[in-house]
C-alpha positions in Angstrom: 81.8 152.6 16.0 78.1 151.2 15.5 76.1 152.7 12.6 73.3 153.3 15.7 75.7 155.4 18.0 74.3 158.5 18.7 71.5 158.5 16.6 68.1 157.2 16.2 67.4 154.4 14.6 65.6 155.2 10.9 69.1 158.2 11.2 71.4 155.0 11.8 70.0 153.4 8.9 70.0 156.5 6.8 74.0 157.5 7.9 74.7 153.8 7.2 73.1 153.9 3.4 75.1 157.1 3.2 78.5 155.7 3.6 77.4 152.6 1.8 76.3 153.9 -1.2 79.4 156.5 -1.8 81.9 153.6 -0.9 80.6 151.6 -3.8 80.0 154.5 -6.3 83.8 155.6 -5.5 84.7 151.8 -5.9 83.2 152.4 -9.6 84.9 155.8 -10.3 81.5 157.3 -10.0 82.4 159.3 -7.7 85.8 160.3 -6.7 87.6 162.4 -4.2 85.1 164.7 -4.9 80.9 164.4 -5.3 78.4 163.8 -3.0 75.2 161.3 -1.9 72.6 163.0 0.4 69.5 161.7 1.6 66.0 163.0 3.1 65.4 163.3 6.4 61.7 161.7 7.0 59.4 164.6 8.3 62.2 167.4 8.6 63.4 170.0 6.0 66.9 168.8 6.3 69.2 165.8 5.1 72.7 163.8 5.8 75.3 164.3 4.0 78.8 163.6 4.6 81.7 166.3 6.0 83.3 167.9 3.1 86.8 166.9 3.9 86.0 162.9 4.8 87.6 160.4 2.0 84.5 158.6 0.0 86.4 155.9 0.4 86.1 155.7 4.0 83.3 157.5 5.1 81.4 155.8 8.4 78.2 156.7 9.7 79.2 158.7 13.4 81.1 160.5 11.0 77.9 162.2 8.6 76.4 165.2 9.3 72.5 166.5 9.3 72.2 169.7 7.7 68.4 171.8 7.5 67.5 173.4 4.0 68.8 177.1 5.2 72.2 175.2 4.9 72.8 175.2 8.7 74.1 171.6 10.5 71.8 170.8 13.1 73.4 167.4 13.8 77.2 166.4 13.7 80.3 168.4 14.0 82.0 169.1 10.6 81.3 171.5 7.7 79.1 170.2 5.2 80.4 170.1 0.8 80.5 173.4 -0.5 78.0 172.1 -2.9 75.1 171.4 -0.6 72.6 173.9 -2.0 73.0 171.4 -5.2 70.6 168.4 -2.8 69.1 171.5 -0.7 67.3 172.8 -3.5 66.6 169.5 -5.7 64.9 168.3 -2.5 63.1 171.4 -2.3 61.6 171.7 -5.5 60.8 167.8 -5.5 58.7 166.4 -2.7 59.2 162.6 -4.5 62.9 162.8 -4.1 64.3 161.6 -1.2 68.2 160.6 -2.7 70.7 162.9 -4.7 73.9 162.3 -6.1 76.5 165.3 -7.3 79.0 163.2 -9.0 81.7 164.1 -11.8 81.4 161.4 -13.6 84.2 161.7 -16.5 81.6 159.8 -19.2 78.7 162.2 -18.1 80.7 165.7 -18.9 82.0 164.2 -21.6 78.6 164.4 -23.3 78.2 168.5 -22.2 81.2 168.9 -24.2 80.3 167.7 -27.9 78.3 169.9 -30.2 75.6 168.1 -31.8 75.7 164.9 -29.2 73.1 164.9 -26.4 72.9 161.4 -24.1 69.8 159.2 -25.2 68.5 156.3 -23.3 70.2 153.4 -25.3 69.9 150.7 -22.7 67.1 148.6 -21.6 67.3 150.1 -17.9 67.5 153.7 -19.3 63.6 153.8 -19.8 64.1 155.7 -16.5 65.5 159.1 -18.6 62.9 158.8 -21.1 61.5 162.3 -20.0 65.0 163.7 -20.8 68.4 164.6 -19.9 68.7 168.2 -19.8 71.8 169.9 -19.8 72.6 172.9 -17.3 74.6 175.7 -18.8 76.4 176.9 -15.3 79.8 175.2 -15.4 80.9 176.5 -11.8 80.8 175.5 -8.5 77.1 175.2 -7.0 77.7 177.5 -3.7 74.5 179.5 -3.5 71.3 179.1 -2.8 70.2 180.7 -6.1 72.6 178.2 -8.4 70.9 175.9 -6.7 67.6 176.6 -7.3 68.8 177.3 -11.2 70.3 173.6 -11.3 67.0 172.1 -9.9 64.4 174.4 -12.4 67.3 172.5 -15.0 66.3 169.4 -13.5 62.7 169.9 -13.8 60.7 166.8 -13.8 63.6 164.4 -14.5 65.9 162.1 -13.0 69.0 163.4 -13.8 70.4 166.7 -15.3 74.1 167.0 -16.6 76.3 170.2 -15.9 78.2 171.9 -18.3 82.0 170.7 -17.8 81.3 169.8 -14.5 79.4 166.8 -13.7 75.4 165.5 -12.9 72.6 165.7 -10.5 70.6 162.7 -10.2 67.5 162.2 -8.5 65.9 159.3 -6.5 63.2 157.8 -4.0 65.7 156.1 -2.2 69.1 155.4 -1.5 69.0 151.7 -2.9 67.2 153.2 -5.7 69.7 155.9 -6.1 72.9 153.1 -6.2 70.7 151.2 -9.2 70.0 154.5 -11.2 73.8 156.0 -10.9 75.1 152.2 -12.1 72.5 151.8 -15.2 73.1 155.8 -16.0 76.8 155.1 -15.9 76.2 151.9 -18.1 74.2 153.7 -20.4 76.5 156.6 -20.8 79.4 154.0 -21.6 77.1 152.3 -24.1 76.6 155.0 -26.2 80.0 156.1 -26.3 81.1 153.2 -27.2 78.2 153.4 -30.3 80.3 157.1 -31.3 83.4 155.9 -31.0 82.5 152.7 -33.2 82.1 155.6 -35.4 78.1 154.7 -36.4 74.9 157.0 -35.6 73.7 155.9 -32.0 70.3 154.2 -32.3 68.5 155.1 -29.0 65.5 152.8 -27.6 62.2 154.1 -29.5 59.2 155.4 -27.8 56.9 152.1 -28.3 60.4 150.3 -26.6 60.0 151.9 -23.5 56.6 151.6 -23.5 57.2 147.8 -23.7 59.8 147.7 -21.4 58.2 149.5 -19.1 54.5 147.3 -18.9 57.0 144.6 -17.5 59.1 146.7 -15.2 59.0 145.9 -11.5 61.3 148.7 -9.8 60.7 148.1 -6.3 62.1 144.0 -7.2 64.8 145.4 -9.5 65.8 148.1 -6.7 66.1 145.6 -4.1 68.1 142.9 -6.4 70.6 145.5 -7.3 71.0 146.6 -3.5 71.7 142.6 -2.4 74.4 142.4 -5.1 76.1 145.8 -4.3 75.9 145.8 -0.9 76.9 141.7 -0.7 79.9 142.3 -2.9 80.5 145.2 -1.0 80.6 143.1 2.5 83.2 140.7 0.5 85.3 142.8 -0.3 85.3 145.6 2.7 83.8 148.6 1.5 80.7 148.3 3.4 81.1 146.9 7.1 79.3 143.8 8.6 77.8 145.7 11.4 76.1 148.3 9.9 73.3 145.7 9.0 72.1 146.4 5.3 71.3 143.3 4.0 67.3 144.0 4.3 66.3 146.5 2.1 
């Protein structure tokens, strides 16, 4: 069925991103049969999220559901993750983000389990954690409103915020931008372990680094390259279909 059935056209666009972005994440073990990619939706206390039981491997867009910030679908027919109150209340407390993942990443609760270790931006492309990545203490499933709002004071002015043997919340303006932060947070997770298991002290950029990095960052161009090689390689290989037109970012 056409990413535009049934829905307007910005919604079409936004359901399409949706299945797009948690096809490739799943692709990179990112996300797995479990986890979750919302997204805003533009003048409305709500967002779009997928059914709870769908595969992320074969999510389409007919298929994802609009759901309003008291939790209740207002679009679609399906129950939406247990775990909604996770974006509900991230989107809340953040008017500048528009894109949250819930993902149990294996690298990412690795680091919540290691006294003494906290994640550090080690990567060139993790100047965008240099506020922090706060850890939440709450291990358990995110089912009520309240854990939700806990996880998202956790979050705080960040970009991301770990859970305590459970997984991460990460935060974006977009959905493109969302696919380039979960791929550079993954990389940066993996290069750090890969400094502890080396067995040597994990040198993380400095504050005068990012500083430099950053005078030379262009996001929007960075975003938009990253979204043309995902979503092309994507096309190639069938996760992301031909129809749902995603090329132009």
């Amino acid at each position: 069925m056409p990413a535009s059935a049934g829905l307007t056209n910005d919604k079409a666009r936004l359901a399409a991103e949706v299945c797009a972005v948690t096809r490739i994440l799943e692709e990179m073990n990112i996300l797995q049969y479990s986890g979750h990619v919302a997204v805003r939706v533009p003048g409305q206390d709500a967002l779009m999220v997928q059914r709870r039981s769908d595969s992320r491997a074969e999510l389409s867009p007919d298929r994802i559901l609009t759901v309003d910030f008291d939790g209740k679908v207002i679009d679609g027919d399906g129950k939406p993750p247990s775990e909604t109150s996770i974006h509900i209340e991230a989107m809340r407390a953040r008017p500048d983000v528009n894109a949250t993942l819930h993902s149990h990443m294996d690298l990412a609760i690795a680091f919540t389990m290691m006294e003494g270790v906290q994640m550090l931006p080690m990567r060139a492309r993790a100047t965008r954690w240099k506020s922090g990545i706060p850890t939440h203490p709450d291990p358990s499933h995110i089912k009520h409103p309240q854990q939700g709002r806990d996880l998202a004071a956790t979050l705080g002015p960040h970009h991301v915020a770990l859970m305590r043997a459970h997984g991460l919340l990460l935060v974006a303006e977009s959905l493109p931008a969302l696919l380039s932060d979960s791929v550079h947070f993954q990389e940066n997770a993996q290069a750090q372990m890969q400094v502890l298991n080396a067995g040597a002290t994990p040198k993380p950029l400095s504050d005068a680094e990012i500083e430099t990095i950053l005078k030379l960052e262009d996001r929007p161009h960075h975003v938009a390259k990253m979204w043309n090689y995902y979503i092309r390689k994507a096309l190639v290989g069938g996760a992301v279909e031909k129809d749902w037109d995603l090329l132009a970012v």
